[in-house]
N, C-alpha and C positions, 0 to 999 in steps of 0.2 A: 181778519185773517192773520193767525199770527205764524204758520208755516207758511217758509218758503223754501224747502225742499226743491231741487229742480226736477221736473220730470223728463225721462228719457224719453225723446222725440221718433230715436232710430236705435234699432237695436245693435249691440257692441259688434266690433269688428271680431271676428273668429281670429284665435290665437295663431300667430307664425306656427308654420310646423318647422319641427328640430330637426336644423340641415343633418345629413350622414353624409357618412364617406364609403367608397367600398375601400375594400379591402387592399392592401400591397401588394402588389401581384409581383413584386423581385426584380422589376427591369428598375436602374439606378437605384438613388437613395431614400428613403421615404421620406424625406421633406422637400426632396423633387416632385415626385408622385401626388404629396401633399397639394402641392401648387400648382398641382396641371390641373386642379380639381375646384380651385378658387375661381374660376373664368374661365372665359371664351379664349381669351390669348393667355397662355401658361407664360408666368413670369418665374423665373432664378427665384430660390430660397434667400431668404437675408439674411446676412452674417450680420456677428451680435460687434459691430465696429467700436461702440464704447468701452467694450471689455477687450477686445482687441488692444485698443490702443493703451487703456490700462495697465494692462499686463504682459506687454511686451516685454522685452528687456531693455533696459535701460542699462546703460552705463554699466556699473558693479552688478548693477540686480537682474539677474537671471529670470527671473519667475519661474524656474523650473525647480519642481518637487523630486529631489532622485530619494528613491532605496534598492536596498542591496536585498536581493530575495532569489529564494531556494525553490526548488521543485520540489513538492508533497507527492512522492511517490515510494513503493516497492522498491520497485529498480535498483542495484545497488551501482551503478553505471551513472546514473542521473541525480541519485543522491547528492551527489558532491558538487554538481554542475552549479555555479553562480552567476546572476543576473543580477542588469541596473535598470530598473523600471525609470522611466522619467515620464513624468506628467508636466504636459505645459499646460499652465493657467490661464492663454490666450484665448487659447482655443479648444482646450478642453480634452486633446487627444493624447497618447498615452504612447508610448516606445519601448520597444524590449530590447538592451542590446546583452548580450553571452561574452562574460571573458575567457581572456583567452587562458587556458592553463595548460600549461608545458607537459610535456610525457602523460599527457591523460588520455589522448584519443580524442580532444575536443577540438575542433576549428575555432570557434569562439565566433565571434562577430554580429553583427545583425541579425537576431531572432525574430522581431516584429516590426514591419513596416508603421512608420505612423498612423494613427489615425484615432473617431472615439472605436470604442470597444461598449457593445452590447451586454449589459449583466447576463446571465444564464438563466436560463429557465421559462425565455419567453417566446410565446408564440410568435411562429416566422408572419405569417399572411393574417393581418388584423388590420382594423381600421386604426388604433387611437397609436399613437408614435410609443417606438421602444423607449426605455428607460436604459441611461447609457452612464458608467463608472463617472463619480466626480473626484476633484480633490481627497472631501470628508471620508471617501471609502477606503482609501491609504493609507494608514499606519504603522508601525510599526507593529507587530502580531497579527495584524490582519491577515487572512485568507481569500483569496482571491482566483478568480477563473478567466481567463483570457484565452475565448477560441477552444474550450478541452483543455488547457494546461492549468492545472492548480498551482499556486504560487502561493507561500509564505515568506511576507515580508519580516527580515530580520535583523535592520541598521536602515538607517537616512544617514545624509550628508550635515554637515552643520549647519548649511544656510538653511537646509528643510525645516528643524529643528526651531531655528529664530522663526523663522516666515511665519508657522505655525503656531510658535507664542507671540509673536507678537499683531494675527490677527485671531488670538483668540475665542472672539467670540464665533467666526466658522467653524473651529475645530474644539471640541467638546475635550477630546484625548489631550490638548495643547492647556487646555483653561484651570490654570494653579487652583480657581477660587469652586469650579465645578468639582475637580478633585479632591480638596479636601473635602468640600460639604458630605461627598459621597464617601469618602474611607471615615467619617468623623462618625453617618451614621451607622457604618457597620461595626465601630470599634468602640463607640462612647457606653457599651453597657460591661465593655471589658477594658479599661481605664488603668484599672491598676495592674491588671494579667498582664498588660500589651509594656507599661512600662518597665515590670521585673526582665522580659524579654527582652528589651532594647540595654538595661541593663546589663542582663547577662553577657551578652556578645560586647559588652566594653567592659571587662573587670577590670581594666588598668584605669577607670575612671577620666580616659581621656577625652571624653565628650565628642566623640567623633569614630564614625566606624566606616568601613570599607566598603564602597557598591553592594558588592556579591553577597554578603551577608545582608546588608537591609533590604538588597531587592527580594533575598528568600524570605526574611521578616513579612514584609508585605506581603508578598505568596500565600504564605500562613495565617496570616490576620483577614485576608478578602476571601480565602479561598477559593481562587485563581479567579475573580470576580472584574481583578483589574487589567489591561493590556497589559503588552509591555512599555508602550507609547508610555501610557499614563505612569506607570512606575518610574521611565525616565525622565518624566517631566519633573517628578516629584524630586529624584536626585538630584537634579539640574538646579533646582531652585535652592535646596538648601544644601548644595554641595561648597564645597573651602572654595574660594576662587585661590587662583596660583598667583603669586607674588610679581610675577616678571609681567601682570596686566599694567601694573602702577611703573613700570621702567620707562618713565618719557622719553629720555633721549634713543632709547632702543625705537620708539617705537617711529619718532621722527625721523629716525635715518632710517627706517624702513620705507617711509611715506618716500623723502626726496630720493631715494635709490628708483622705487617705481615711475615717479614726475622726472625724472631727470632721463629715463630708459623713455618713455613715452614723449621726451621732449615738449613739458606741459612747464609754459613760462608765463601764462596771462593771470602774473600775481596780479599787478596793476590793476586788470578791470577786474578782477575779483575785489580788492580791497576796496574800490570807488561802489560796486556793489555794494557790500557789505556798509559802507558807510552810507551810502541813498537810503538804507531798510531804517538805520539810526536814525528814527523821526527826532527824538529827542537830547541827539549828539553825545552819549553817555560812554559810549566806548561800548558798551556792553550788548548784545542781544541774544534772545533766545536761542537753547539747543537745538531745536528741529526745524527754527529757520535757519541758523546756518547752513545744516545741515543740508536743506533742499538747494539752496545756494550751493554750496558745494557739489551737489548734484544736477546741477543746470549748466552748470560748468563742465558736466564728465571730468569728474576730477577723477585718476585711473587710482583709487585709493580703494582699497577694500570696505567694504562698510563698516565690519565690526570694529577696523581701524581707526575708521575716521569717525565713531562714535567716540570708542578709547580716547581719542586725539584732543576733541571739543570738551570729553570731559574733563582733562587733563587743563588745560584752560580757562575751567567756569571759577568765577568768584564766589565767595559766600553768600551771593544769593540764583546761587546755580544757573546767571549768565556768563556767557562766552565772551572776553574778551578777543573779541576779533583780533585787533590790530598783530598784538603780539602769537596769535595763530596763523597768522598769514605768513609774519617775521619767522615763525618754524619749519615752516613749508619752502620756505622763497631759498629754494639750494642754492641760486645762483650768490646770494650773499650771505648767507649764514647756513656756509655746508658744515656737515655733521661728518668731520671723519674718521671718527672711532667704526662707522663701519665698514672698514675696513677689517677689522680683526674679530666683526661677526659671521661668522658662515651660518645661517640660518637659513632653510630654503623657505619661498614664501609660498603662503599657500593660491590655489590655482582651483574655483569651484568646478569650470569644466576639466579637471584631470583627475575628480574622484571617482576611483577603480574602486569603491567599496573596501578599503581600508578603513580600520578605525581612526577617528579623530586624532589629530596632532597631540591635544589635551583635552582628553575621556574625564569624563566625571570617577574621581577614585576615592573619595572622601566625603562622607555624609554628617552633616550637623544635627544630630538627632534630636537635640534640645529643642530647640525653635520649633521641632516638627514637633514633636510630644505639647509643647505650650499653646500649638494653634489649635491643635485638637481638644486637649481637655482642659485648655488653661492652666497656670504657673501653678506647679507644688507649692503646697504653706509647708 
């Protein structure tokens, strides 16, 4: 015998049938409904506690997404009416508040109670759960429907702007490396046309041109293919940074002006920290542990600052000399008082009314962008 195959004794068990659910009949939330549906004793929906505690605010970091957006309508009354959407990343729901504008006829104030918000177009009374707005559907040019109101989004705040590049691989509109591949293949059979253009708009040869012209550049080369989001990522990246980033001492007497208002004096256990992480007693460690150090601390420092700060700091091999960063911090013994004769206000993320940025992107470096694209002219 040289099979041994097993033979079946008893015939297979008949397959589970595939539980349903009925329908949402509107009394509560449907992941209340959901759960009265799972058992004999209805138990509470679970909140997502990991993301929660994630994406709370911490210290500096808000976790909230604002843009400034308009009403898409006729009206010529509501036309001009302005909104600050805010998305919390905690928890995923969404706020509308209305400013307030003088001699218009508008009150302003609280347009949307918190909460998530349902995209449109879905059946009210279904079994499978609605699909609800995320972060990713927020942009900058995006369109959007909350409740019947249409909304076009048309400005973020700066920190929206970071948050979004710097976890770009959720946000496609944020991701430098997404962007180019995509304008590289709508432009690389027109190579030479696109760089007479870029030319054109700099006949002074200054290698550098103004937002407004290369954002309509772009316009023209995509044929409106790209956001707006996406065009200002692209400015962003190869825009001139402003000279008064590199002003050290500006920027440490901005730091001790805020530690010394917030009455923040625990230099000592910060530097004893900072020396325990120095496994190897070098003076030196990494940018984004300090960093987290500094943030474990709630040091009341703005983040883009206290990035500026640590780089300001790094040695030729782009670590952080702690010690002497502590010594620029520590007001109590090495205050800074030239600022005194700075009147600078500082910036404040929950007091952005949808103004533009302090410092807008105004200056695009076209070179760099033309060389990633088609590679360097011979």
């Amino acid at each position: 015998v040289e099979d041994f195959t097993p033979v079946p004794y008893k015939a297979p068990p008949p397959p589970k049938p595939e539980k349903s659910f009925p329908p949402y009949t509107g009394f509560g939330s449907e992941e209340d409904s959901l759960c009265s549906c799972m058992g004999l004793l209805p138990k509470p929906p679970q909140k997502d506690l990991k993301k929660f505690m994630e994406k709370d605010r911490s210290g500096m970091e808000s976790n909230i997404l604002r843009f400034l957006a308009k009403l898409v309508t006729d009206s010529p009354i509501d036309k001009d009416r302005k909104f600050i959407i805010s998305y919390f990343l905690s928890d995923d729901t969404i706020s509308v508040f209305e400013r307030i504008q003088r001699n218009a006829g508008i009150l302003g104030g609280k347009f949307l109670e918190r909460g998530r918000i349902k995209k449109p177009g879905q059946e009210l009374f279904k079994s499978e759960p609605s699909e609800y707005f995320k972060a990713q559907n927020l942009f900058v040019g995006a369109r959007v429907c909350f409740h019947g109101h249409n909304f076009l989004l048309v400005d973020a705040d700066e920190y929206t702007f970071n948050y979004m590049e710097k976890h770009a691989n959720e946000f496609s509109v944020a991701d430098i490396a997404v962007i180019l591949k995509k304008l590289k293949d709508i432009a690389e059979p027109r190579s030479r046309e696109i760089r007479q253009m870029f030319a054109a708009t700099d006949p002074e040869h200054t290698k550098v041109i103004e937002y407004d012209p290369f954002r309509n550049l772009i316009v023209n080369i995509t044929d409106g293919a790209f956001s707006e989001h996406e065009i200002m990522t692209l400015g962003r990246y190869y825009s001139v940074k402003d000279e008064y980033e590199m002003d050290l001492y500006f920027l440490l007497a901005v730091a001790q002006e805020q530690l010394k208002k917030n009455s923040f004096e625990n230099f000592e256990q910060l530097s004893a920290v900072l020396i325990y992480n120095d496994r190897e007693k070098c003076g030196v460690l990494p940018h984004e542990m300090c960093r987290t150090i500094c943030k474990s601390f709630k040091l009341p420092v703005a983040d883009d600052d206290l990035q500026a700060l640590l780089t300001m700091f790094e040695d030729d091999h782009k670590q952080v000399e702690y010690k002497k960063f502590v010594d620029g911090l520590n007001w109590r013994e090495n205050q800074i008082p030239a600022f005194q004769m700075i009147k600078v206000p500082l910036k404040n993320e929950d007091d952005w009314s949808g103004q533009p940025p302090s410092v807008p992107v105004k200056v695009i470096k076209y070179l760099p962008l033309l060389d990633d694209l088609f590679g360097k002219e011979e």
